[in-house]
N, C-alpha and C positions, 0 to 999 in steps of 0.2 A: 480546646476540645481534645480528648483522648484520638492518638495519631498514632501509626505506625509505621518508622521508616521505612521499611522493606516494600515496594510494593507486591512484590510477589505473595506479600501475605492477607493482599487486598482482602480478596474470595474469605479468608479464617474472621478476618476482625469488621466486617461488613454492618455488624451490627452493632459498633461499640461506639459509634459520634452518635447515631440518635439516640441510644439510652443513655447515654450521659447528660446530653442537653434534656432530654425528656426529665431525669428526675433531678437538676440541678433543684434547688431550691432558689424561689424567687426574691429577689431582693428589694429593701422597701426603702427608698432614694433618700424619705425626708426623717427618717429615724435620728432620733436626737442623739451626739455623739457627743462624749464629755470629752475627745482627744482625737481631734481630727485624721494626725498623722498612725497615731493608733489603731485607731477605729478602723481605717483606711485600709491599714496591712492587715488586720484579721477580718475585715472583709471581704478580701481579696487571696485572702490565703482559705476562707469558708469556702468563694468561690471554685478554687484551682483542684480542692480537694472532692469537692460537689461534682466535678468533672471525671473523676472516677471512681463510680460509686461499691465497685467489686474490682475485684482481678480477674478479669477477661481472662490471663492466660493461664489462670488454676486450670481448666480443663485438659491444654495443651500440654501437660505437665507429663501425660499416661501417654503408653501406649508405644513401641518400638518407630514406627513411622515419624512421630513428632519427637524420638531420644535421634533420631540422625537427623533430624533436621530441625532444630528448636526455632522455635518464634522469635522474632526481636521482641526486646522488651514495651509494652505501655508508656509511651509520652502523652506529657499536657504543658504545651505551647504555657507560660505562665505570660500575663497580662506586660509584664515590667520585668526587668531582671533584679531590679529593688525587691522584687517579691520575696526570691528565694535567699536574700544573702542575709548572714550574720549578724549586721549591723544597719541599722539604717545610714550610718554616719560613712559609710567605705568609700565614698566618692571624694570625701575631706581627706584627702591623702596628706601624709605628710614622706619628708625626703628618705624616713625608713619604712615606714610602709608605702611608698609609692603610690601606682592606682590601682583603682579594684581589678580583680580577676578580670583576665578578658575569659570572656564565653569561651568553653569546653576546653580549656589550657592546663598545662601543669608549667609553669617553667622550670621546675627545680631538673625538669629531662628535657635534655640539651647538649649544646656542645659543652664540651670542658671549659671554653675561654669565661665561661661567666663565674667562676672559682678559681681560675689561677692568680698569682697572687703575683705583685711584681714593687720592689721597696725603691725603684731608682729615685735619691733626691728625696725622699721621706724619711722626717725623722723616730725615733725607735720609739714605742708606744707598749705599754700593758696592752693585754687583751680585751679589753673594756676601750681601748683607744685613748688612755691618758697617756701624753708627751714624756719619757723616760728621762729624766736630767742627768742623773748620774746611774750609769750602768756598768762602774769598777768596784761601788764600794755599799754595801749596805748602811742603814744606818744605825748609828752606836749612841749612847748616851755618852757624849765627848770623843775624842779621837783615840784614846785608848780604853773606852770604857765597855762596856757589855751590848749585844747588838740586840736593838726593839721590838718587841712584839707587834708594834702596831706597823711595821715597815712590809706594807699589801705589798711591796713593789717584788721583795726577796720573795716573800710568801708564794705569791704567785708562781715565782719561775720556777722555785724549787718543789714546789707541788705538780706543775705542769710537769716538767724534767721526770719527777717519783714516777710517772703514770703514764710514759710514751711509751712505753713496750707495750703489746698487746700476745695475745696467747698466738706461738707458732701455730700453725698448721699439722696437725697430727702427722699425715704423712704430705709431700711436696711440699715441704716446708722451704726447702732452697732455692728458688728460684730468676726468673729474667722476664722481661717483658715486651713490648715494644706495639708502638699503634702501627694503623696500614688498613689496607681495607681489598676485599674480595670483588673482581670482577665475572661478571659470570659468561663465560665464550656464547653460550647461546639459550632461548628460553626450554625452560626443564618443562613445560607443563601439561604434557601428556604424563607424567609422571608426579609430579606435586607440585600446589599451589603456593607451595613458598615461598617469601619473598624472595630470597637473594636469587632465587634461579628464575625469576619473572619474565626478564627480555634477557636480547642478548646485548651486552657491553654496560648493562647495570652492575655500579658499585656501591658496597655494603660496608661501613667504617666496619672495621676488626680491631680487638683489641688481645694479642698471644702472649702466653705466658709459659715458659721453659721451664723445667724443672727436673731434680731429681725427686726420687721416690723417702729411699729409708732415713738418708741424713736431715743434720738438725739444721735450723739457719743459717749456722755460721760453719757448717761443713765445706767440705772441697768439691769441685766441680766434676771432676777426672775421676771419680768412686763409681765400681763395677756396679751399675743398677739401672733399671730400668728407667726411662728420661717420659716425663710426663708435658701433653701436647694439645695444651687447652685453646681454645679459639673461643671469643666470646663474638658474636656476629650482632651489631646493633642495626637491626633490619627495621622496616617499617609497621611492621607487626608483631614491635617486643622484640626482648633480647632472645637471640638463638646460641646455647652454650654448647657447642662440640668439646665434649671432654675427652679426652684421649689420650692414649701414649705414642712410643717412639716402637713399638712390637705392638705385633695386630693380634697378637692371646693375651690370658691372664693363667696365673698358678690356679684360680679354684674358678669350681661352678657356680656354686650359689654365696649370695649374700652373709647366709649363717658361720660363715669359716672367716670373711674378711678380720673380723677381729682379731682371732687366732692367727693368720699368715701374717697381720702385722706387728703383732706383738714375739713373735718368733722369730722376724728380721730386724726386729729393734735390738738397740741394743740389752746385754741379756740384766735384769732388772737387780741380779745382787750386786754387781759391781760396776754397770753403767755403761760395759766395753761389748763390743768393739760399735765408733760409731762410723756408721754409713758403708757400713759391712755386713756383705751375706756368709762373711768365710768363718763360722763357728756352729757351735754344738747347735743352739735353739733351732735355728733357719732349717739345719739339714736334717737335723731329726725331726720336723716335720714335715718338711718337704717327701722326706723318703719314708714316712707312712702316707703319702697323700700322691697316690703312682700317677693322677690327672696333672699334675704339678708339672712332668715331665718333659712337653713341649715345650714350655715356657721357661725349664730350664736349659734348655739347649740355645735358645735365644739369648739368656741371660750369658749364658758363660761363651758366648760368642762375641765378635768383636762389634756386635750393637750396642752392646752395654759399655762400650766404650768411646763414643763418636769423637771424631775429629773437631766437631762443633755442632752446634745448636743450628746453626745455619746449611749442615750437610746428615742430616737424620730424616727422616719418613716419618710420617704421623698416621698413625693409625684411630677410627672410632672405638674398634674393637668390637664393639656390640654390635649384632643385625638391629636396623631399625626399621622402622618403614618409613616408604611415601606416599601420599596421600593425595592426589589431585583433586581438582575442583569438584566433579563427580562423585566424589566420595570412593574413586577405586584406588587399593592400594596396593604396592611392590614391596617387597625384602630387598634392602639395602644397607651395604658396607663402605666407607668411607675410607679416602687413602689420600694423604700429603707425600708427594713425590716433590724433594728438594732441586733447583733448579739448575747448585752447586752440585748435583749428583751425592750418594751416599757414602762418606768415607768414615771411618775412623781409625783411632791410637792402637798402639799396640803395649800388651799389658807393661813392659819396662816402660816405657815413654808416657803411661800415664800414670804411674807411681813418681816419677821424677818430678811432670810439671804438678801435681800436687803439691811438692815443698818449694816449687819454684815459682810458682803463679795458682792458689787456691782456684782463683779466679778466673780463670782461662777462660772457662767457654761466656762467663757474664760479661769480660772483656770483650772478647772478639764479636758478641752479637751488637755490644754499643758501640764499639769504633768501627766497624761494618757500615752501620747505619749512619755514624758520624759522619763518617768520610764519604757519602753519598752510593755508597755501595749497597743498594737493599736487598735484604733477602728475599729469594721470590720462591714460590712452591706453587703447582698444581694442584687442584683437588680433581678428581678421580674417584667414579661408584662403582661396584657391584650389583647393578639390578638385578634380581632373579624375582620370581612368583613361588607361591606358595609351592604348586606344585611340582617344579625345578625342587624346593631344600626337602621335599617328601625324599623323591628319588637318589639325593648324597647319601654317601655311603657314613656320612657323619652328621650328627644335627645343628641346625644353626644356633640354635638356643645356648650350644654351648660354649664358652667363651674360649676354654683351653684352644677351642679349632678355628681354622682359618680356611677362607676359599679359593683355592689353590687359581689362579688364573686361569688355569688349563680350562676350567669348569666355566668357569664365569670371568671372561675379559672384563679388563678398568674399562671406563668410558670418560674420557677428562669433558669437565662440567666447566670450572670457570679456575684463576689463580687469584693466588693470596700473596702481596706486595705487601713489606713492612718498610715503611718509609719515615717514621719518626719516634726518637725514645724519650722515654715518658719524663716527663719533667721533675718528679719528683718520687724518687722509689717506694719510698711509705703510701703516701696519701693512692700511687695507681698500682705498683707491682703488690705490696706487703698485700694493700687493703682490696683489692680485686678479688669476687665470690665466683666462682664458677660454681654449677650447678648444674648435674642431667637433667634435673627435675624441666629446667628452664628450656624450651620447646615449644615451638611457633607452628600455628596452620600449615598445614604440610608435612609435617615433621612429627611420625609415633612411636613409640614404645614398638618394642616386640616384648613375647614373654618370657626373654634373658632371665635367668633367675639372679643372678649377677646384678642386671642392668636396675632390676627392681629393689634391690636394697640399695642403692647407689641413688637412686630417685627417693627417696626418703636421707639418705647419709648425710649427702651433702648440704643440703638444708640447714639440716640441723647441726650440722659441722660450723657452719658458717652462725648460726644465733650462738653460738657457745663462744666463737672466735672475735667476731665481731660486736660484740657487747649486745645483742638483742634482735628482734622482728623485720627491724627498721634498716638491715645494711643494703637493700637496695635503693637505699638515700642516697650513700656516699654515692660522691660524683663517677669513680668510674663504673659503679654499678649499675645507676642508674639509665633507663634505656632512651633511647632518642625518640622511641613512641609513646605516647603521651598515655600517663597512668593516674585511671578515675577510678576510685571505687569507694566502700566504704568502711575499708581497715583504717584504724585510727590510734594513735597515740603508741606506748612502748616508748623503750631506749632511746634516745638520740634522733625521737623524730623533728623530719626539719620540714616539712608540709604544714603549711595554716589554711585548711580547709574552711574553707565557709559555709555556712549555711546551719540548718542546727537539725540535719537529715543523715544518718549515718546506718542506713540501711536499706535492704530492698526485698520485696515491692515497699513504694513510697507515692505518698501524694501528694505528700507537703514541699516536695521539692520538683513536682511534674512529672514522677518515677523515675525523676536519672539520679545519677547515672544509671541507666536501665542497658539488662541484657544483649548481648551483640547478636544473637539470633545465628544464623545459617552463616553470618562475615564471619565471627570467634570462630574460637578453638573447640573444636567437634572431634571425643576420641573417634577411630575406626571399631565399626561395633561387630567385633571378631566374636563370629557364635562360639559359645562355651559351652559344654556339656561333659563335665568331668566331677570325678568326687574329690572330695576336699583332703588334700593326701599329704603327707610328708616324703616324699622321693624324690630319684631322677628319672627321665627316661632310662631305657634300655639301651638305645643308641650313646647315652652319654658313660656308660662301663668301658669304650673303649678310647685307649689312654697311652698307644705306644705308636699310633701309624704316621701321626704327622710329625712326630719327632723322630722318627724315623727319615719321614721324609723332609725334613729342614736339615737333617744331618748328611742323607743321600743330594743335596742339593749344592752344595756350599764344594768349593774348589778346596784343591787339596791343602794349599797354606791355611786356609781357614778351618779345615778341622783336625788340625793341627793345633792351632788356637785356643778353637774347644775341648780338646782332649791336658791343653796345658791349664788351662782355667780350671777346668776340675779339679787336677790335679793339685794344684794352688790352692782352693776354695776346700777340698776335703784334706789335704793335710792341715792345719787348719783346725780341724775338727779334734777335739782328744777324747773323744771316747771310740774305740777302735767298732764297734758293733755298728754304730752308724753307721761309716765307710762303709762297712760289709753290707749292710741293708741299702745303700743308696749305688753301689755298684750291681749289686744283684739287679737293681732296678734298670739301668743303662745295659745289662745284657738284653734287655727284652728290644735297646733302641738299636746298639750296633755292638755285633762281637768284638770287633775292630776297637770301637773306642773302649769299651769296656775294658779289653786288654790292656788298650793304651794306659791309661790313668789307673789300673790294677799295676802293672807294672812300675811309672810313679811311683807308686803310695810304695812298693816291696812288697805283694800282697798275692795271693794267689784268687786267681779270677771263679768267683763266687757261682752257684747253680741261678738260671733263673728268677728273678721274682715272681712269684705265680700271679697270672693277670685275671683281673676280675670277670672277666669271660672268656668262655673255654675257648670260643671258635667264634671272633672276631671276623667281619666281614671284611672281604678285600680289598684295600683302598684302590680308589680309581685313579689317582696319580698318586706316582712312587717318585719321581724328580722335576722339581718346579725352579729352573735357571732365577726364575725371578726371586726367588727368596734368598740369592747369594748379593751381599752387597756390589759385590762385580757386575752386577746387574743395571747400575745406574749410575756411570762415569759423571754424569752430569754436562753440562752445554756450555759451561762459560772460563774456559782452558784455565789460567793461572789467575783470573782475578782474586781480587786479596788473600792471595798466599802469600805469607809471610817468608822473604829470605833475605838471609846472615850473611853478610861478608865483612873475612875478617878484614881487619886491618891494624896496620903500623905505620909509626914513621917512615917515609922510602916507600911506600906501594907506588903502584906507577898507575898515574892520574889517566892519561888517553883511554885505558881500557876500560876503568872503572866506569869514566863517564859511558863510553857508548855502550857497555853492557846496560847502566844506570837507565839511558832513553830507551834501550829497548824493551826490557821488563815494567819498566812506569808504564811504558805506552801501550804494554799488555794487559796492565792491569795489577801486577803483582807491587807488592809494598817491600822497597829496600831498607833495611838497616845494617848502617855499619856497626859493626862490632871487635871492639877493641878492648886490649888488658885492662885498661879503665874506659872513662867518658872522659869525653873533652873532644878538644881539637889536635888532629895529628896532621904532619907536613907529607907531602909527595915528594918524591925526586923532584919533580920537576917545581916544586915550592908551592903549589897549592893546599888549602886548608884545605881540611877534610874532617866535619864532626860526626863523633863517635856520639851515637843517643842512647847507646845498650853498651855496655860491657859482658865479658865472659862470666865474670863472677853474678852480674844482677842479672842477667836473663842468658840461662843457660840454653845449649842448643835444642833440649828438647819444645823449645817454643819456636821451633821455625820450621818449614816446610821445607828448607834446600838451603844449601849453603854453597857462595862461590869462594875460592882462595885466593888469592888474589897474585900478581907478579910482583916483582922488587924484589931483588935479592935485601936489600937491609932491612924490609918490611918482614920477609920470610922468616929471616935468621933469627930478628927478635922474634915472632910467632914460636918458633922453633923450642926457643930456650921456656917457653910459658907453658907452666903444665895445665892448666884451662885450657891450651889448644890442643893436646891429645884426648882429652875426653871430651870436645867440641866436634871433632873430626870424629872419633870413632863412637859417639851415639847415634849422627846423621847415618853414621855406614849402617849400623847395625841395625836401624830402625829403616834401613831402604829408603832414607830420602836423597833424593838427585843431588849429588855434587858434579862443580864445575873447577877443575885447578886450570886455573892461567898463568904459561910462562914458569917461573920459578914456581909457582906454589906447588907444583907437583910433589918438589922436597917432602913437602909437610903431608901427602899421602904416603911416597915411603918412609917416612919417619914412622909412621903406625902400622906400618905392614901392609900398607894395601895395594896391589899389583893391578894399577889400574888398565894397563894393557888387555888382561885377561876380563876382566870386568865391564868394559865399553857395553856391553850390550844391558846393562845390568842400571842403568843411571849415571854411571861415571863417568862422566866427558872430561877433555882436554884440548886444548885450544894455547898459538900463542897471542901474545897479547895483538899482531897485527890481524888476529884471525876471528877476533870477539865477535866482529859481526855476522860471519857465515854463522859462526857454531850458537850462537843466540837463538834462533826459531828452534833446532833439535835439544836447545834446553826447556826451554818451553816446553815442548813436547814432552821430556822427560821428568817436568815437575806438576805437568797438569795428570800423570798418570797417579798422582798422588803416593806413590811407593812402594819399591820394587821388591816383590819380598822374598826373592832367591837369595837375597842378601841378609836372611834375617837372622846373622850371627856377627859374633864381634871379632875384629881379626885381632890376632895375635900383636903384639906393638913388641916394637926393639928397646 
């Protein structure tokens, strides 16, 4: 009989079991059936449907009251579950179809283990599963004759092989990934009923993905660009995709221009250059017609756009969203990933260098992190405010260019995100992994971002274009761990064999299920509207110079230094001179100071004004927010896996090595020796000692601190190697912590560096019986991540 799970919807559907059974039609027991088994099932399928003889919840359909609170859908209990399935035969399993469906399942969403693949001790097979004999040689009509058409075995591979590339990624096409999963410190649900924030100490598997923006797949790691900070959260009600970056704005406001800014930072279409570069003509000649652009370039050309690693950056949602609690009341919220390693990064020589020295860098260090049991951990962190808190900013939140300065609205930490294993195979989870805004769980809404709403249609469709069709929430990492019923069917690469021969709703031939979730689904927030149908922006969204102001009044004086050098970089660069002049005119509006700065740069005399799109902008209500300087978040966990360099040679003197060796292992930090080549080199005292880096294969800009070691005959060879003055004087100049022991001192004046005056700066010394005091004040001096009064190169002899 027609049922409805909800009870609370008792009182609505009160009259829908007796007018079902009232007008079932009667059945007449001894009617003559030419097909028993036949007969039986369209008997029984006349009855299931005779049980609902309308749709009860047509009416429920009107009316504001029942759009916030919809009905569960119409069930009908069917007699057998042989009623509704596809076949009569489903129970005859065989070892590839197995058994029938169990009641209300998908198993295709799940864990991963039921598709990982593993060949131990299995011999090589086609795809079809025939036994491969020979896999050297195709076959030929005789041993030097012409190879056969009929040879499926070549066919296959080389067909297969033709057709593994699948279409990049328009923009994030470079990326890293890694599994883990979100705990939530305590239950959110005065605020939304979402899953991950349920109770407290609940964990949600996550699946992150790193990324650069402009470059192509097989670009470099270390390229000036904004770093994209996707989180796919497979909760119990659906996949939750937090899409995000590593900067909490974007260059534009609304959706209509994303094409434009990306086709502008792409590379420029006559001749294909530059790639994974903002520093030419397209980018800045529209960047500097488009004056909203202008906070988000102060971020860009800061040292965010540089990170030290994938493991020491911020993630931002960027977009206001809302939350939604049980109730149906909702908040304005912002989203923030605070790294656990605190915020560092490169500085521009040092990440021009490990680009030809390691492409790879930051996709390195986020796997051997995780290899070596070191997981990355970040806090999540909101913004809650109410409506009527973003009335009263003096900036709107719809817009994305702006950010909520702390001062206004404190983080609140919600729960953290542990990345504890990487992906076992890059294509099938990093390549093939869909993120989507669109993807958003109970709890979790939209605001009226003009941005956020073209971005909820983009990615979608980004992903059928990319992924061969309809169907990519098949593939296994996309699929979600809550179980998906409905009645979309067929497309590309579907891997679902539904049963039944019902593929719609309302339905009676199947009991109406899968039927509607009522008041449990997804219920937008029913935000009254009452506006005309318009092409604009707000008012509030005309002004375009105050927070880039204030990220520039924020940032310590090395760092807008930085910024004034990156400009200067990224607009010489430029060769059409009018641009320059339109995009510094622009930056007087942010700071005299830097405007000068990078005018002076270029050789240029400092430009009037660019006039700003409203006369008499309102006053921002913070002018400097400590929290927007990366100084802001040294992070917690002192030297673990920092990488540092000690050189070595024949003759280095073993005592120090080692106990410097225990103390930094036991800090946490990863030692590599490094030597004129690889191999194994002697001590004085006759100990092997193997080198796993050389100077020439991994230069020093891949290391975080380098010590020198003592031994006069260690030194002297160092001495004569020109890899060890430019091993020594990048660390200098790049402010990372050196330690010379004993003799190595040598080998700082050899390059000029007067470490006496300098002690306070990272340079320590120490002799070799004194490694152990002066060990913890290294530490200290390489967890500061780098010292940047040293941020020039010294002169060498």
């Amino acid at each position: 009989m027609a049922t409805n799970n909800k009870s609370t919807q008792s009182a609505r559907l009160s009259g829908k079991t007796a007018k079902a059974e009232k007008t079932a039609p009667h059945r007449h027991n001894k009617l003559l059936k030419t097909n028993a088994v036949t007969m039986q099932q369209a008997d029984a399928s006349d009855a299931l449907v005779a049980a609902m003889p309308y749709n009860s919840n047509k009416k429920l359909e009107h009316g504001h009251d029942n759009a916030v609170l919809p009905p569960d859908g119409i069930t009908v209990k069917p007699d057998s579950a042989a009623l509704t399935a596809s076949t009569h035969t489903e129970q005859d399993g065989t070892t590839k179809t197995g058994a029938a469906a169990r009641p209300g399942s998908n198993p295709a969403n799940g864990p991963l283990d039921r598709v990982r693949v593993d060949a131990s001790e299995q011999p090589l097979t086609t795809n079809q599963g025939v036994p491969v004999a020979d896999n050297q040689n195709s076959l030929k009509a005789g041993l030097r004759g012409p190879t056969l058409l009929e040879d499926f075995i070549l066919r296959e591979k080389i067909t297969h092989f033709d057709h593994e590339r699948i279409p990049e990624r328009v923009v994030h096409a470079r990326g890293s990934a890694a599994h883990g999963y979100f705990e939530a410190y305590k239950a959110l649900t005065r605020y939304t009923r979402a899953a991950p924030f349920a109770e407290k100490g609940k964990r949600t598997p996550v699946f992150v993905r790193f990324s650069t923006v402009a470059g192509e797949r097989g670009s470099k790691d270390t390229a000036r660009d904004v770093r994209g900070f996707a989180v796919k959260f497979y909760t119990d009600e659906g996949n939750w995709d937090l899409v995000g970056n590593n900067m909490p704005v974007f260059f534009i406001q609304d959706a209509m221009k994303f094409p434009d800014l990306v086709h502008a930072v792409k590379p420029e279409p006559h001749h294909g250059m530059p790639q994974a570069a903002s520093a030419h003509d397209t980018f800045w000649d529209f960047v500097s017609l488009m004056p909203e652009s202008t906070h988000m370039l102060m971020w860009l050309m800061s040292d965010r756009a540089i990170p030290r690693s994938y493991r020491m950056m911020q993630g931002f949602g960027v977009h206001t969203f809302r939350l939604v609690n049980q109730q149906g009341e909702a908040v304005f919220c912002k989203f923030h990933w605070k790294p656990l390693l605190g915020t560092h990064s490169l500085v521009w020589d040092e990440a021009v260098k490990i680009s030809g020295a390691d492409p790879d860098f930051h996709r390195r260090d986020l796997w051997e992190a995780i290899e070596s049991g070191e997981f990355p951990e970040w806090e999540l962190a909101v913004q809650i405010f109410t409506e009527e808190q973003a009335e009263g900013f003096s900036f709107d939140v719809l817009d994305s260019t702006k950010l909520i300065p702390e001062e206004l609205v404190p983080l609140t930490p919600v729960g953290r995100m542990v990345l504890n294993r990487n992906p076992d195979n890059f294509f099938a989870e990093t390549e093939q992994v869909a993120f989507c805004t669109a993807h958003i769980i109970p709890g979790i809404d939209f605001s009226n971002d003009p941005l956020l709403a073209g971005r909820i249609h983009s990615y979608v469709d980004t992903q059928i274009s990319r992924l061969g069709g309809p169907n990519f929430h098949e593939i296994p990492i996309n699929s979600p761990l809550a179980q998906v019923q409905n009645n979309q069917r067929d497309g590309m690469h579907r891997q679902a064999i539904n049963r039944g021969r019902v593929a719609y709703e309302p339905n009676s031939l199947a009991g109406g299920c899968p039927f509607q979730a009522g008041s449990a689904g997804f219920i937008s927030f029913p935000e009254a509207v009452r506006e005309d149908k318009v092409r604009g922006k707000p008012e509030k969204f005309a002004e375009h110079y105050a927070q880039a102001t204030l990220f520039y009044n924020s940032q310590t004086a090395i760092e807008k230094a930085h910024i004034a050098a990156a400009f200067r970089f990224e607009l010489s660069k430029v060769e059409v001179p009018a641009i320059r002049q339109r995009m510094l005119s622009s930056l007087v509006n942010v700071s005299q100071e830097l405007a000068a700065e990078v005018a002076t740069g270029l050789g240029m005399t400092l430009p009037q004004a660019m006039p700003k799109a409203i006369a008499e902008p309102p006053p921002p209500q913070v002018t400097e927010s400590p929290a927007l300087s990366l100084k802001a978040l040294p992070g917690e966990c002192g030297i673990r896996t920092r990488q540092i360099a000690v050189l070595i040679d024949n003759g280095v003197h073993y005592p120090s090595l080692l106990s410097l060796y225990k103390a930094l292992t036991d800090a946490g930090a990863v030692m590599h020796f490094v030597g004129p080549r690889v191999g194994t080199f002697v001590s004085s005292s006759n100990e092997q000692i193997l080198a796993n880096k050389s100077m020439e294969n991994s230069p020093s800009v891949l290391f975080d601190a380098l010590i020198l070691p003592d031994g006069n005959d260690a030194v002297q060879t160092l001495a004569g190697c020109m890899d060890t003055t430019d091993f020594i004087n990048n660390q200098f100049r790049h402010g990372k912590a050196i330690l010379a022991v004993g003799a190595g001192r040598q080998l700082l004046k050899m390059v000029g560096i007067d470490a006496d005056s300098t002690k306070a700066n990272g340079i320590l010394l120490a002799d070799s019986s004194k490694v152990e005091e002066i060990a913890s004040t290294f530490i200290k001096a390489v967890a500061a991540h780098r010292h940047p009064s040293r941020d020039a190169k010294p002169a060498t002899t």
